[in-house]
C-alpha positions as CSV (number, residue, x, y, z in Angstrom):
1,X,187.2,67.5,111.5
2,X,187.6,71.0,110.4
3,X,189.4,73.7,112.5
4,X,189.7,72.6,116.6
5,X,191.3,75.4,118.1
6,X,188.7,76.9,119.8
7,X,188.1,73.2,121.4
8,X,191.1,74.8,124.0
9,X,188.8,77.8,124.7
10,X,188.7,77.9,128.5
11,X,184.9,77.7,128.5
12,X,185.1,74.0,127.8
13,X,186.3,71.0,129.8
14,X,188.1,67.8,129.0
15,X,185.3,66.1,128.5
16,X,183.3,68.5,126.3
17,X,186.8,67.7,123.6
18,X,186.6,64.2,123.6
19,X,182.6,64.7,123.3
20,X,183.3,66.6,119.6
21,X,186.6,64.8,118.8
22,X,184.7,61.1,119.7
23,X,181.3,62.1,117.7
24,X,183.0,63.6,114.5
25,X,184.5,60.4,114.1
26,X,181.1,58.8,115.0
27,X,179.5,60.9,112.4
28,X,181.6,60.2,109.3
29,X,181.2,56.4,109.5
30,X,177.6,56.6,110.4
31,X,175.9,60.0,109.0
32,X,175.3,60.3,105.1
33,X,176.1,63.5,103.8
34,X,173.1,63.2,101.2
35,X,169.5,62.1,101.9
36,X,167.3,60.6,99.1
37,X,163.7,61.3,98.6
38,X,161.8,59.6,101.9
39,X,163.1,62.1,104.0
40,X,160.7,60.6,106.9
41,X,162.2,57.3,106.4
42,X,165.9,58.7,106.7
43,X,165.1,60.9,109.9
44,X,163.1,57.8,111.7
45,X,166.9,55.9,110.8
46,X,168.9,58.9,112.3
47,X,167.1,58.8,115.3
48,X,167.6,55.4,115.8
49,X,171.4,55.7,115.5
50,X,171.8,59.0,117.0
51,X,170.0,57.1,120.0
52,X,172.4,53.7,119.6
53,X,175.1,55.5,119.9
54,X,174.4,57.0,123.0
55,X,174.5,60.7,121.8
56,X,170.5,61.2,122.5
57,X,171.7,60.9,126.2
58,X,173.2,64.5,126.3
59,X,169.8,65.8,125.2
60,X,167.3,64.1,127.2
61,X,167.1,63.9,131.7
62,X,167.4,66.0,134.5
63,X,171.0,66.9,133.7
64,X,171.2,69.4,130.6
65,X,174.7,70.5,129.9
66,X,174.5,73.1,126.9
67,X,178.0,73.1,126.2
68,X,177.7,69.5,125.3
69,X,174.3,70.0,123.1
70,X,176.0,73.0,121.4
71,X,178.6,71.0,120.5
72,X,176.3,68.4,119.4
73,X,174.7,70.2,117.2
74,X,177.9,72.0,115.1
75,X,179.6,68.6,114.9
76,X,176.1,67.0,113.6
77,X,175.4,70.1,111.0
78,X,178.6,69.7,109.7
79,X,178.0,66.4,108.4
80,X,174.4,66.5,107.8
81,X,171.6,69.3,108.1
82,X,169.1,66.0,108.7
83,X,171.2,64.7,111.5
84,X,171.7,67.6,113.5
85,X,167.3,68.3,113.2
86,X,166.7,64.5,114.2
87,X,168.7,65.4,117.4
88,X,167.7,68.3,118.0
89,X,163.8,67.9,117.6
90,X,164.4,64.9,120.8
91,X,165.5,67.2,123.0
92,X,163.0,70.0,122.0
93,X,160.3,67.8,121.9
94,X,160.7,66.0,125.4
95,X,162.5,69.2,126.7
96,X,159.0,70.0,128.6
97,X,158.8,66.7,130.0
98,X,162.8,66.8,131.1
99,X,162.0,70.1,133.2
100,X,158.5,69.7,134.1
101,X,157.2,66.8,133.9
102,X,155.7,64.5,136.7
103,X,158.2,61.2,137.9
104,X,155.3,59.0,136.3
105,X,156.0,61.2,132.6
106,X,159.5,61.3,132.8
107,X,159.7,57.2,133.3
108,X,157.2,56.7,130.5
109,X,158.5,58.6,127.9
110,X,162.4,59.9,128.4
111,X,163.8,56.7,128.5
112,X,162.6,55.4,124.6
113,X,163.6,59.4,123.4
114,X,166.9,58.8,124.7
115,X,167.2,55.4,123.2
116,X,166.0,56.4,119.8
117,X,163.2,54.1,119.8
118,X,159.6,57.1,120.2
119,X,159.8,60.7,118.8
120,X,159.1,63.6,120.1
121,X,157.9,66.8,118.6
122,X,157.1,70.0,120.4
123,X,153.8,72.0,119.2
124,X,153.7,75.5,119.9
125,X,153.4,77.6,116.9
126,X,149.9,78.6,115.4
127,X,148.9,80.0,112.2
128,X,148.2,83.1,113.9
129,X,151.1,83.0,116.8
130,X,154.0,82.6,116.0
131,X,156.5,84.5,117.5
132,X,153.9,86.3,119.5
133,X,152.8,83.3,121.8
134,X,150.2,85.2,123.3
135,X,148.1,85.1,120.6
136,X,147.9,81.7,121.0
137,X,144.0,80.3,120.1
138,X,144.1,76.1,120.4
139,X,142.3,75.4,123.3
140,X,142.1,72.7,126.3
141,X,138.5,72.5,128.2
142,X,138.9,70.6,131.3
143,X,136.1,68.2,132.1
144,X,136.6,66.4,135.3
145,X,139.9,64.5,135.1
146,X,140.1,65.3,131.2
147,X,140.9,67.5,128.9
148,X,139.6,68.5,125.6
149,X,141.7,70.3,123.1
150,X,140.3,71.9,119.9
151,X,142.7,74.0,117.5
152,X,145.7,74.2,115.2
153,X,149.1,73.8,115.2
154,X,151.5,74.3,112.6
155,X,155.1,74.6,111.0
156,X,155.8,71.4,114.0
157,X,159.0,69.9,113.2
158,X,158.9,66.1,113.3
159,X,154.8,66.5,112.8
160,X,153.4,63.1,110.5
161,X,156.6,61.1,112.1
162,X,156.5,61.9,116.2
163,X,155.3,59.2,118.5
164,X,153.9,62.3,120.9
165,X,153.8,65.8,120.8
166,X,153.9,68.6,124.0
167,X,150.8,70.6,123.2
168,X,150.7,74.3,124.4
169,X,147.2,75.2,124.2
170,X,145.0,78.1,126.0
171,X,143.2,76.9,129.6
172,X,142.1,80.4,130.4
173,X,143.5,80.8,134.0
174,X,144.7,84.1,133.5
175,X,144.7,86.6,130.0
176,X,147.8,86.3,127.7
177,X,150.3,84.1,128.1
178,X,149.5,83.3,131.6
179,X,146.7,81.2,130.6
180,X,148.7,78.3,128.9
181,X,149.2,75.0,129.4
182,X,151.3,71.9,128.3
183,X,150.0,68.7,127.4
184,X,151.3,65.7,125.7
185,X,149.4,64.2,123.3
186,X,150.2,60.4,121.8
187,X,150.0,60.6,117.9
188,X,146.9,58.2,118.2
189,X,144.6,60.2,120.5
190,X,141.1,60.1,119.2
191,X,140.7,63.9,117.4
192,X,144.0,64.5,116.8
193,X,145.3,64.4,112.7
194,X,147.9,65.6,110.6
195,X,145.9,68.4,108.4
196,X,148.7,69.4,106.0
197,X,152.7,68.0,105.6
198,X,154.5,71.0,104.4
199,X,156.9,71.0,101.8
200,X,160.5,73.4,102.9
201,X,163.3,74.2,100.6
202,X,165.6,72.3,103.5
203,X,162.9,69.2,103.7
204,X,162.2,67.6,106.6
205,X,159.4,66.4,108.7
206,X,156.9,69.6,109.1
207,X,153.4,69.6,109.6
208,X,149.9,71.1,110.6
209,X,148.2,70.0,113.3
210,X,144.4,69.7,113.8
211,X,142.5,69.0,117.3
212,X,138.9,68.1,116.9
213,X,137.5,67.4,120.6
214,X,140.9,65.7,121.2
215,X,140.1,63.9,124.6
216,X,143.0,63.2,126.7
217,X,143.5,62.3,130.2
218,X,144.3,65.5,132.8
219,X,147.0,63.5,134.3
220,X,149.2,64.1,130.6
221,X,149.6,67.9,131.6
222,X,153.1,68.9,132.2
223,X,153.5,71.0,134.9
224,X,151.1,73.1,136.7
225,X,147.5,74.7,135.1
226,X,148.6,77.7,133.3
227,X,152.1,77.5,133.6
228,X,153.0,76.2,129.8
229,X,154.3,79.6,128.7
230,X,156.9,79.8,130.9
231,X,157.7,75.5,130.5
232,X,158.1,76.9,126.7
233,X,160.5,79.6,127.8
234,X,162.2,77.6,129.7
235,X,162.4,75.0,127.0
236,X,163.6,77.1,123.9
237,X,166.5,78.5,126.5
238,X,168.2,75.4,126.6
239,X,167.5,75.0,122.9
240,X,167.9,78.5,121.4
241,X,171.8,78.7,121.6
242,X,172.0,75.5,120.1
243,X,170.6,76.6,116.7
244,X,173.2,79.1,116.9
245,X,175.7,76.3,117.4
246,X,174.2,74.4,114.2
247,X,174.4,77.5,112.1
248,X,178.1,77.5,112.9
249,X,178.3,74.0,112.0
250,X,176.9,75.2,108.7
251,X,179.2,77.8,108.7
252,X,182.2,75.5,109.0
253,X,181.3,73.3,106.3
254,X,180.9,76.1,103.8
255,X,184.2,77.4,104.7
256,X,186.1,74.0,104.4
257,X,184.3,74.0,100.8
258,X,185.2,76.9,99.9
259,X,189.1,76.8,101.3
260,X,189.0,73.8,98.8
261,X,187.9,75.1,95.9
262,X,189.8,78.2,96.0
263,X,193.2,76.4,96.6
264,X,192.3,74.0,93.7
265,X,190.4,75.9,91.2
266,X,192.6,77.0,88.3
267,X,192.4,80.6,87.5
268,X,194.6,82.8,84.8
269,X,197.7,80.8,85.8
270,X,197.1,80.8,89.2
271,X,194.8,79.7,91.8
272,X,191.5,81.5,93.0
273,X,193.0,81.6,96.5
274,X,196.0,83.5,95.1
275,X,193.7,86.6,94.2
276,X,193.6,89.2,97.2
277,X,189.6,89.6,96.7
278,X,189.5,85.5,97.7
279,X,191.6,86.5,100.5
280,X,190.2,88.9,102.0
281,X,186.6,87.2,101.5
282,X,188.2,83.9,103.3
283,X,190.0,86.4,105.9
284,X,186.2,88.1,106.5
285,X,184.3,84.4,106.6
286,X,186.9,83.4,109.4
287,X,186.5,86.3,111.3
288,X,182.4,85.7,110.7
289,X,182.8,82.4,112.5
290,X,185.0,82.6,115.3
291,X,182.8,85.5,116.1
292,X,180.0,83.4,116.2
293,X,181.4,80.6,118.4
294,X,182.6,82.9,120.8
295,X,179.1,84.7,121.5
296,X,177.4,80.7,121.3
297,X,180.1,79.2,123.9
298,X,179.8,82.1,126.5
299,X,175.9,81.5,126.2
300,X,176.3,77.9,126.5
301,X,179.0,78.2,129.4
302,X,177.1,81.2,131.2
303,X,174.0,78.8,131.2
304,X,175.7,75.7,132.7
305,X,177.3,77.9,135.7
306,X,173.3,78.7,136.2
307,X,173.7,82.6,135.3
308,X,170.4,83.9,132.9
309,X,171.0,84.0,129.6
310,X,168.2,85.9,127.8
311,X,170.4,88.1,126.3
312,X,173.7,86.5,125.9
313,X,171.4,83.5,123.8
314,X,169.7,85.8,121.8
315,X,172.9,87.6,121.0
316,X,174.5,83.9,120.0
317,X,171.0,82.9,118.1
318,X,171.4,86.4,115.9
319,X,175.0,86.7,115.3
320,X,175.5,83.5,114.4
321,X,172.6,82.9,112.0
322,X,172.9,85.7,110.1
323,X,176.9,85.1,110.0
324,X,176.5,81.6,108.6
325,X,174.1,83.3,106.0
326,X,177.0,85.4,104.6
327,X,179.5,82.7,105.2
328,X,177.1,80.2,102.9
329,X,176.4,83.1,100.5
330,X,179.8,84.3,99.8
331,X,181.1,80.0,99.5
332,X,178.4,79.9,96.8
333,X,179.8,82.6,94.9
334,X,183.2,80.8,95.0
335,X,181.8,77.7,93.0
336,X,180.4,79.7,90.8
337,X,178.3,78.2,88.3
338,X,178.7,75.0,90.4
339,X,177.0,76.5,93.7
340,X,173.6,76.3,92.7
341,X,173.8,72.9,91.1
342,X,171.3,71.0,93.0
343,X,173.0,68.5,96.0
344,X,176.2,70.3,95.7
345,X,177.6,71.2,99.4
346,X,177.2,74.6,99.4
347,X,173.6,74.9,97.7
348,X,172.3,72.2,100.0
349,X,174.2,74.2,102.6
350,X,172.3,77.5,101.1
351,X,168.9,75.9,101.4
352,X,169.1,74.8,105.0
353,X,170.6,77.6,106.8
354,X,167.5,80.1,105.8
355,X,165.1,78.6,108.0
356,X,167.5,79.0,110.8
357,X,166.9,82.9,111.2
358,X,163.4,82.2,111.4
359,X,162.5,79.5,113.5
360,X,162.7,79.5,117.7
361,X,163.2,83.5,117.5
362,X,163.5,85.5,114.4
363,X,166.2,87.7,113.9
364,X,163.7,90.8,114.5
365,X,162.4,88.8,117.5
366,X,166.4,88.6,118.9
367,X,167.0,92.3,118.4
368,X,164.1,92.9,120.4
369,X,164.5,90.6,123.5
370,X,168.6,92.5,123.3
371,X,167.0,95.7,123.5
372,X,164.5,94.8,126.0
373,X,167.1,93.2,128.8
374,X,169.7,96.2,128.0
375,X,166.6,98.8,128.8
376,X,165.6,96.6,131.9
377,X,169.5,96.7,133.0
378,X,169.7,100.6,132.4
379,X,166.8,100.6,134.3
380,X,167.2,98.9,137.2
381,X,171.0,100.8,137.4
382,X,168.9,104.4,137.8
């Protein structure tokens, strides 16, 4: 394992440091740092052994300790960019069920996420609503104790592999996004396909979804008519931090590549690291990081001891995101030559940190939510 200090940071406990100390271990006997070509295939077996080895468990129930998932997540992404996504897309995709779905839901489907044996994939985003939910158009037509569901979903992270997806489609009980609702829909439901796999420079499962008079039972709704926006809110909260946590996990790894290579890469009699410019670029990548985990654990803490955390995740989500970019970028420029040879560590590292800015909150998105709770603060201080 790479640097532990900030393990001692008082915002963990005792058992959060055997959690990351237990799993690292965990993850180099059991997580390969490559993937070959059936990317499906190698997820499906993540899952499997991310689920028997109990690890699934800290992101599936009543009980959601972020610490713990953040921690997760930064160990995982350190070994493997596939790992840490087959973990994460469990607890995204059953998160709606974890906080809102009915005793009968929750015994049906949480126990086989948590064991590793169904998966899960949560469908929100829209060719046309993306980032502004609202816009959402995939609809659900109630017809006595039924539902119909026409539309599209796309960019849906585990889509062509996921036993059951949470639907978020438009019921009409109010305008905006107070007329959503959630739904989960079994992969074989009568009108429901897969209408495109997409292809990303980081691959893994990703798909467009199609709805054609998708007929499901009313009694698969999660939570209340019309309440699905705020089940998704609620949802990417316990999950937005912890892409931050990955992109320091990212971060990590690049910075243990490129400590390597510039205290062994032979230079004009010397080594790289003895140049000041590698120095200071090391000094600048350290200070990128810690940065980063210090704005991620005060989310993560500030969210177990119940406090909101609109802010304080967005701040984690952005900071550490963009950091990792830089941190990635400037360990590329290290290798040289050898950084963008494909399957090397730091341009696989390259490739998968990109989609991270984008995906549950852009970082335009971020800047905006910051602004908007600062101005509702200033606000409600007049």
């Amino acid at each position: 394992m790479s640097d532990t200090q900030y393990l001692q940071w008082p915002f963990f406990e005792e058992r959060h440091r055997s959690l990351a100390l237990e799993l690292d271990a965990w993850a180099a006997q059991h997580v390969p740092h490559h993937h070959g070509p059936d990317v499906d295939a190698e997820c499906k077996s993540l899952v499997r052994k991310l689920g028997q080895g109990g690890w699934l468990e800290h992101a599936v129930g009543d009980t959601i300790d972020t610490r713990a998932i953040c921690l997760i997540r930064e160990t995982l992404a350190r070994h493997s960019g596939l790992a840490d996504f087959a973990f994460a897309m469990q607890g995204l995709g059953s998160g709606a069920i974890s906080l809102a779905g009915t005793p009968e839901q929750r015994e049906r489907y949480l126990p086989r996420v948590m064991r590793g044996e169904a998966i899960s994939a949560f469908a929100l985003s829209e060719p046309e609503a993306g980032s502004d939910v609202a816009a959402m158009q995939c609809s659900a037509q109630v017809e006595g104790d039924h539902v119909v569901l026409n539309g599209e979903k796309t960019w849906i992270s585990n889509g062509g592999i996921a036993d059951f997806y949470v639907v978020f489609a438009r019921t009409g009980e109010a305008p905006g996004a107070r007329g959503i609702s959630a739904f989960i829909v079994e992969a074989d439901a009568p009108g429901f396909e897969i209408a495109e796999r997409i292809n990303v420079i980081a691959p893994h499962p990703l798909a467009r979804l199609r709805f054609s008079n998708c007929r499901i039972p009313l009694s698969q709704r999660v939570g209340a008519a019309g309440e699905g926006f705020k089940v998704a809110m609620r949802t990417l909260d316990v999950f937005r931090t912890s892409v931050a946590a990955a992109s320091l996990g990212f971060a990590r790894c690049a910075l243990d590549a490129a400590m390597q290579r510039a205290t062994s890469r032979k230079m004009f009699n010397q080594t790289l690291a003895d140049f000041q410019l590698t120095q200071a670029k090391l000094a600048q990548m350290a200070l990128t990081i810690d940065s980063s985990a210090l704005l991620i654990y005060r989310a993560a803490w500030q969210r177990d001891q119940g406090g909101n955390v609109t802010r304080e995740a967005a701040m984690a989500k952005l900071a550490a995101t963009e950091g990792a970019q830089q941190v990635i970028d400037a360990a590329v420029q290290m290798f040289g030559g050898l950084g963008v040879v494909s399957e090397q560590t730091v341009e696989r590292l390259y490739r998968e940190i990109r989609a991270l800015r984008i995906y549950e909150g852009a970082t335009e998105v971020q800047q905006l939510i910051i602004a908007r709770e600062m101005l509702k603060q200033h606000a409600a201080q007049q």
